[in-house]
C-alpha positions in Angstrom: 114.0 131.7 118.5 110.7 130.6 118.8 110.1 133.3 122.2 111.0 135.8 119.7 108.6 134.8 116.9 105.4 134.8 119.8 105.9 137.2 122.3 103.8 137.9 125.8 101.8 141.3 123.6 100.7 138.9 121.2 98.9 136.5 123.3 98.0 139.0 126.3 96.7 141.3 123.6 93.8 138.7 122.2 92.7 138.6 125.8 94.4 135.3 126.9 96.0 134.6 130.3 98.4 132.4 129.8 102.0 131.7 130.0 104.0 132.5 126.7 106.6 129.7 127.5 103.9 127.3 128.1 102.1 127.8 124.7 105.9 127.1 123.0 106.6 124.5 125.1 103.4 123.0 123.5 104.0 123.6 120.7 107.4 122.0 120.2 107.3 119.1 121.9 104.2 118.6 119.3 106.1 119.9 116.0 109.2 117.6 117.7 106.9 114.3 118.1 104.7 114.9 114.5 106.5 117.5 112.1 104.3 116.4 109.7 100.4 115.2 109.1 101.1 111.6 109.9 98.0 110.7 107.6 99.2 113.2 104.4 95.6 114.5 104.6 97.2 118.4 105.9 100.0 120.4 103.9 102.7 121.4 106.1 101.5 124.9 106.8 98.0 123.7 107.7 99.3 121.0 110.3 101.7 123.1 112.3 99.3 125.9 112.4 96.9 123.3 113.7 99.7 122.8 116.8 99.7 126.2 117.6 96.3 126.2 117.7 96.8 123.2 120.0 99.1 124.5 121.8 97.0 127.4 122.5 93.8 125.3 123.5 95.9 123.4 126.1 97.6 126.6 128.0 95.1 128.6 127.7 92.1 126.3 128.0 90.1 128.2 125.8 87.8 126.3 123.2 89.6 125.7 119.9 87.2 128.3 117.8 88.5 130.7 120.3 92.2 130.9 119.4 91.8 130.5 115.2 93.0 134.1 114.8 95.8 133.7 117.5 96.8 130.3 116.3 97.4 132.1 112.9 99.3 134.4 113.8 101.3 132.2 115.7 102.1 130.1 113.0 103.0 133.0 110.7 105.6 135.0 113.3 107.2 131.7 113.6 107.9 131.2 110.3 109.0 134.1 109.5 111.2 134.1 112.4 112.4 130.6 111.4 112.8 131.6 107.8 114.9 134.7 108.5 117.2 132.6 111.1 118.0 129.6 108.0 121.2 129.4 107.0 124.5 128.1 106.0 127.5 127.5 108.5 130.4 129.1 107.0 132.5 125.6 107.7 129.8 123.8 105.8 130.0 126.2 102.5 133.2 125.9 102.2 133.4 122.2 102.3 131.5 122.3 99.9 133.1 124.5 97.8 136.1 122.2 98.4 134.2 119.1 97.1 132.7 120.3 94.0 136.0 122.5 93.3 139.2 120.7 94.5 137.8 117.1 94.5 135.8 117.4 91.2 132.4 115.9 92.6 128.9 116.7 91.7 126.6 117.1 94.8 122.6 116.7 95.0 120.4 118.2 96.9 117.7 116.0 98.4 114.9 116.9 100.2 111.3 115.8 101.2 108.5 117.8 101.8 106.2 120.1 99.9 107.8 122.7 97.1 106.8 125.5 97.6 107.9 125.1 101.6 110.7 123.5 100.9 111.7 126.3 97.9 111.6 128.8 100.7 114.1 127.4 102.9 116.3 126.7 100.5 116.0 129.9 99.1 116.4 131.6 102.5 119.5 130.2 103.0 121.1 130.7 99.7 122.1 127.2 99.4 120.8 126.6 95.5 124.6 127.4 94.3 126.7 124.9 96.2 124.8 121.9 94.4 124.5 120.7 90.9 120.9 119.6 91.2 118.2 120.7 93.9 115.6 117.8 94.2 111.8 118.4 96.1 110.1 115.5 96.8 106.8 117.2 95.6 108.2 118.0 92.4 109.7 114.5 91.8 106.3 112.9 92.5 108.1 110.4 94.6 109.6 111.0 98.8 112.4 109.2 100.6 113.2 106.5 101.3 110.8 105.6 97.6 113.9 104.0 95.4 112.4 107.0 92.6 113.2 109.7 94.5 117.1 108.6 94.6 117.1 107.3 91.5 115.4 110.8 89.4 118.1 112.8 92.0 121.1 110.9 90.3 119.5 111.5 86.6 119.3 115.4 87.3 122.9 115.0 88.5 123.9 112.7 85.1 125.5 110.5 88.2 124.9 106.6 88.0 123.5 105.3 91.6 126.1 103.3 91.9 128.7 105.7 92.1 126.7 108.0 93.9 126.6 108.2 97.7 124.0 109.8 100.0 124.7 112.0 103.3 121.8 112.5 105.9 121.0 112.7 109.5 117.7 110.0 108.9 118.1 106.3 108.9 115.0 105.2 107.1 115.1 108.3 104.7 118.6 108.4 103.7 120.3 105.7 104.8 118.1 102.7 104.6 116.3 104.3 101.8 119.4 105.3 99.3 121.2 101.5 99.4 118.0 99.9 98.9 117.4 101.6 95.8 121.3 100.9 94.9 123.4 103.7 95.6 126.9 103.0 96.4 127.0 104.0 100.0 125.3 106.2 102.6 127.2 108.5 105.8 124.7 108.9 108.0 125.3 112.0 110.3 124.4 110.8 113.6 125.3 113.1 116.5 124.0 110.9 118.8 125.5 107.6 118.2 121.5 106.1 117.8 120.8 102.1 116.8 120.7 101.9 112.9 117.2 100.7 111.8 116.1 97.1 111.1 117.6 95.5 108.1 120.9 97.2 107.6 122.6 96.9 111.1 125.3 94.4 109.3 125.3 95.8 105.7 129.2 97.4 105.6 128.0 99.8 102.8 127.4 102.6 105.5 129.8 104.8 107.8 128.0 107.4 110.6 129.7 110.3 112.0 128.8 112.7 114.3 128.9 115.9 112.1 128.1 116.3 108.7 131.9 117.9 108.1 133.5 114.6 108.9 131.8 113.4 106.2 134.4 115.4 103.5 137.2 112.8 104.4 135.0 109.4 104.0 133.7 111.3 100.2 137.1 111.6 99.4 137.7 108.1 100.0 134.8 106.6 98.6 134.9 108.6 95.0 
């Protein structure tokens, strides 16, 4: 995905001489370590524009005031590439159809991250209308794993946190996060069988599985 956002006419034609798999292997072995500004200072966009830009410094050893324009457009191929490629597995829409329909429940959406970037993925892939309530950190005022940001997520859903239980592929941000503010129980979708976090490693109010879809059966169970 990412070759096709960046291709060899875009960086041959701002006169630089260097490998196009070599800038985006820079670049995502960056975004992978630091998706984010680790000090808050730098709104989503900004930062990863910044690791194109040095991405593009390192391949092509150019001085960073050099590849600005590049960097930029960069960053904006990629996300529109990104963008266009978001969506829903068919398996995963209709379970949860299946949960909201056949088994009654009322699902949240719960994300972190800035609204207006966060808006546009969800609105890319059409997910808005297989949840009940569609929470941005950014609008809540509060992120995971912040108890607030569970606890105003159950409000929009009229859903006490102790009937409620959070799914999510992060230990500290919806795992750890959701039973220390007092939900019921957390399914965290680990594909890759990783050591739970500090402080929870004996609690038993957690199951993991290894795709969010096994996760239908344990929901059933649970509420």
């Amino acid at each position: 995905m990412l070759y096709t956002a960046v291709s060899v006419r875009d960086v041959g034609g701002h006169g630089f001489n260097c490998q196009v798999d070599s800038v985006l292997a820079s670049f995502s072995k960056r975004l992978a370590k630091e998706p984010s500004d680790p000090t808050g200072n730098l709104c989503s966009d900004k930062w990863r524009s910044n690791l194109w830009l040095a991405a593009l410094h390192e391949a092509a050893g150019r001085p960073e005031e050099q590849c600005l324009l590049l960097a930029k457009l960069c960053f904006e191929k990629w996300l529109q590439v990104r963008l266009a490629h978001l969506k829903l597995l068919p398996e995963t829409k209709e379970m949860l159809v299946r949960l909201r329909g056949d088994e009654g429940l009322r699902l949240g959406l719960l994300t972190n991250g800035e609204a207006s970037t966060q808006r546009d993925k969800i609105n890319a892939c059409a997910c808005s209308r297989f949840f009940d309530a569609v929470c941005v950190a950014a609008e809540l005022g509060a992120e995971k794993p912040l108890p607030a940001a569970y606890l105003q997520c159950c409000q929009q859903l009229d859903v006490l946190p102790e009937r409620t239980v959070m799914v999510g592929d992060s230990w500290e941000c919806d795992i750890s996060g959701s039973l220390t503010a007092g939900l019921r129980s957390a399914v965290w979708v680990n594909p890759d069988d990783q050591t739970p976090g500090p402080g929870m490693g004996g609690m038993q109010r957690w199951h993991s599985v290894h795709s969010v879809l096994e996760a239908e059966v344990l929901l059933k169970k649970m509420l």
